[in-house]
C-alpha positions, 0 to 999 in steps of 0.5 A, spaced: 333 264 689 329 261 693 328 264 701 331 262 708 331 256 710 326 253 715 330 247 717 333 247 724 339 243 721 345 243 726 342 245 732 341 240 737 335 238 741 332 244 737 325 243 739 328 244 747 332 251 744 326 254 740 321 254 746 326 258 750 329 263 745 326 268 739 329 265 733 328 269 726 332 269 720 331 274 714 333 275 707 339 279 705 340 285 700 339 281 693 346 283 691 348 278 697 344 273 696 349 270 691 354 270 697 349 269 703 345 264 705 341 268 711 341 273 717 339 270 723 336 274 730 335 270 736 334 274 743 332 271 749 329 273 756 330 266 761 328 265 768 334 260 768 341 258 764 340 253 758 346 251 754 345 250 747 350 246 742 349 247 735 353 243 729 357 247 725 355 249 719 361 249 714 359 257 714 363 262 715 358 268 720 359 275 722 357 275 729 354 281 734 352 280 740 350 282 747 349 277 754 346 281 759 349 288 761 355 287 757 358 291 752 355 288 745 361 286 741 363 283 734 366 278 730 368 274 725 366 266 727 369 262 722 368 255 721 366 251 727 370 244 728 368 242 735 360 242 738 359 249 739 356 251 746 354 257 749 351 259 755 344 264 755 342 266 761 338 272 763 336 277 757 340 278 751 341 278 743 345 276 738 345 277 730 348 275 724 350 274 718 351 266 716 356 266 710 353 261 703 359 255 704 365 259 700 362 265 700 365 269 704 373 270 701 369 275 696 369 280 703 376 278 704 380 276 698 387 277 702 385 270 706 384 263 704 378 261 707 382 256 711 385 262 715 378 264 719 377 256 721 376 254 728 377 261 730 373 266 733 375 274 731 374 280 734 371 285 729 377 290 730 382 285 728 378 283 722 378 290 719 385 291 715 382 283 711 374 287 710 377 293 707 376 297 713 382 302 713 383 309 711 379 310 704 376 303 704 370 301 700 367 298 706 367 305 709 364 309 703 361 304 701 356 303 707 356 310 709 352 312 702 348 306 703 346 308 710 341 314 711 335 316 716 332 317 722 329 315 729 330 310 734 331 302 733 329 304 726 332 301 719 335 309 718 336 310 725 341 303 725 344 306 718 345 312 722 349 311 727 353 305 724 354 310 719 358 315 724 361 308 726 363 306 720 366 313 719 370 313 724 372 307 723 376 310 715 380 314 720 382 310 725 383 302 722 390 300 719 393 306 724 395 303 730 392 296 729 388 294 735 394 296 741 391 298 748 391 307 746 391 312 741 388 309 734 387 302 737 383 305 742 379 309 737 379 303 733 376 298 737 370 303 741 367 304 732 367 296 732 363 297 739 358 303 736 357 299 730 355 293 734 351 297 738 347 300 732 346 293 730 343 291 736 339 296 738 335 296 732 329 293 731 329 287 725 328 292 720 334 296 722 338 289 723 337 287 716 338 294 714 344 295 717 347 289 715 345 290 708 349 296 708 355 294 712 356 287 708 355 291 700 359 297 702 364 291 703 363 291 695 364 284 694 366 281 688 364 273 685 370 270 682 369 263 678 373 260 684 368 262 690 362 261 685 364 253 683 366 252 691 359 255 693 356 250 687 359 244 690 358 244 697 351 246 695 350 240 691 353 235 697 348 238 700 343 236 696 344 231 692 344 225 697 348 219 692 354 224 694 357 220 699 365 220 698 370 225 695 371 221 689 365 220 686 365 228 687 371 229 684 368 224 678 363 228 677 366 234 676 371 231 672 377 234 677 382 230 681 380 229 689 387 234 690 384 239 685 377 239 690 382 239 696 386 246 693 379 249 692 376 247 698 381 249 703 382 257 699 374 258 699 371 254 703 376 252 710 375 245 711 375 239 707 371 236 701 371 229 706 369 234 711 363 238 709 361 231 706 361 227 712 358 233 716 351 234 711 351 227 713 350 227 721 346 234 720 341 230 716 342 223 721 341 230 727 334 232 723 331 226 723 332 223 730 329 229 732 324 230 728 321 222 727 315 221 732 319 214 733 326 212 732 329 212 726 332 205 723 339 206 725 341 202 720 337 204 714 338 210 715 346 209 715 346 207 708 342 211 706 347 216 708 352 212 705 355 209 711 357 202 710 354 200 717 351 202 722 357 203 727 360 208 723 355 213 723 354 212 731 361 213 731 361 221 726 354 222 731 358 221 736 364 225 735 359 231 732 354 231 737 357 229 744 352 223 745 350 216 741 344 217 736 339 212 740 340 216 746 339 222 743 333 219 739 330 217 746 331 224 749 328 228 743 322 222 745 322 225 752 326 220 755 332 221 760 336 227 759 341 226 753 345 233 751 352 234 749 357 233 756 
């Protein structure tokens, strides 16, 4: 497989965001590169607040985070519907891991994809789907896959999410997430586990994900794998500009794409269809040295006019297209309201 990805697809005003944060992504273990398209790291030191909005990828992510001196902490991100936004202020990090579109059912095969969409779930509320209860593989898995020593080291962060992980086999499915007993014991593994994360340098981060994510022993069955297939020919093959011509294709009925979709990947084909669409729209306007010719570039997108493709950029990403255009140019100020 070829390596991460270096575009800056989904992020708006990219440029204004890569001046202000350290943005890396890495490789994963070649045994999750079917399901993984990268981990991604970004910390930040800022003298004043930024607020930055991304476009959501039709992605599942596996988030740990840390913002100021609050305590770090970790969640399941299904797919974004809405614009995200996050204020960054002060020093912080956060680290994940960014699912290939349909490649996280593997780790949860218990849910459809759609179960995840629109949400943002704690770590501790994740585990009984992930497999990490009394004896589960993730446990055992993860533990045999960690090992090592010292500080911030890849071993150090194995280490220490090894302990996590443990204790996570003799608290997890006991008293789910309730305020005492086994609940409480619950939810301070999934913060040792986000801590051991993020204290590690990028080599520990990596590590320790690898063996948290292999240890979840995913499995690649012929419906994730043709979900993964398709999404990623939308991406990129851009004559694909309806759901008809896909199912065409295919030689499938647009119901039959719709069912897999909505089990493996969480949104609509029409969705993922029109969401590449206004990434690329997004990509372009930032990176032209001049406007681009919003009307060519609509129906190379395949968009009958150049309204529609105003409207869905819009929508997405909070402001016209030749506003933001003139703001990637230096003009006045024109992020997301």
């Amino acid at each position: 497989m070829a390596g991460t990805r270096r575009d800056t697809r989904g992020i708006v005003e990219a440029r204004e965001l890569l001046a202000r944060v350290r943005f890396r992504r890495r490789e994963p273990a070649e045994g999750l590169r079917p399901f993984l398209e990268h981990y991604w790291l970004i910390d930040w030191d800022l003298a004043e607040p930024y607020a930055t909005h991304v476009v959501p990828h039709p992605s599942v992510n596996l988030v740990f985070q840390r913002y100021g001196d609050e305590a770090a902490w970790g969640e399941v991100a299904g797919v974004g519907l809405e614009l995200f936004t996050q204020k960054l202020e002060g020093r912080g990090r956060v680290c994940g891991a960014q699912f290939r579109p349909g490649g996280f059912r593997p780790f949860a095969p218990g849910r459809p994809a759609g179960y995840w969409t629109g949400r943002r779930v704690p770590l501790v509320e994740a585990y009984a789907d992930l497999g990490l209860g009394p004896g589960g593989a993730a446990v055992g898995g993860a533990a045999t896959a960690y090992g090592g020593s010292g500080p911030g080291s890849a071993g150090g962060a194995g280490g220490r999410a090894r302990a996590a992980l443990g204790a996570v086999g003799g608290t997890a499915g006991r008293g789910g997430s309730g305020s005492g007993g086994q609940g409480g014991r619950a939810r301070r593994c999934a913060s040792d586990l986000a801590e051991a994360v993020l204290a590690a340098g990028d080599d520990g981060v990596v590590a320790a994900l690898d063996a948290f994510l292999l240890g979840l022993a995913p499995r690649l069955t012929p419906g994730a794998a043709r979900a993964m297939a398709l999404v990623e020919r939308v991406r990129t093959d851009r004559t694909i500009r309806r759901v008809s011509q896909l199912a065409e294709l295919e030689g499938v009925s647009a119901r039959s794409l719709q069912r897999l979709f909505a089990a493996h990947v969480g949104v609509s084909p029409k969705w993922v269809v029109l969401r590449y669409r206004v990434h690329e729209a997004l990509e372009r306007a930032e990176s032209a040295g001049r406007a681009p010719d919003w009307a060519l570039l609509a129906a190379e997108l395949g968009y009958s006019d150049q309204a529609h493709l105003s409207r869905d950029f819009t929508a997405a990403v909070g402001v016209p297209p030749g506003a933001y255009a003139r703001r990637g140019r230096g003009g006045p100020a024109a992020g997301p309201r």
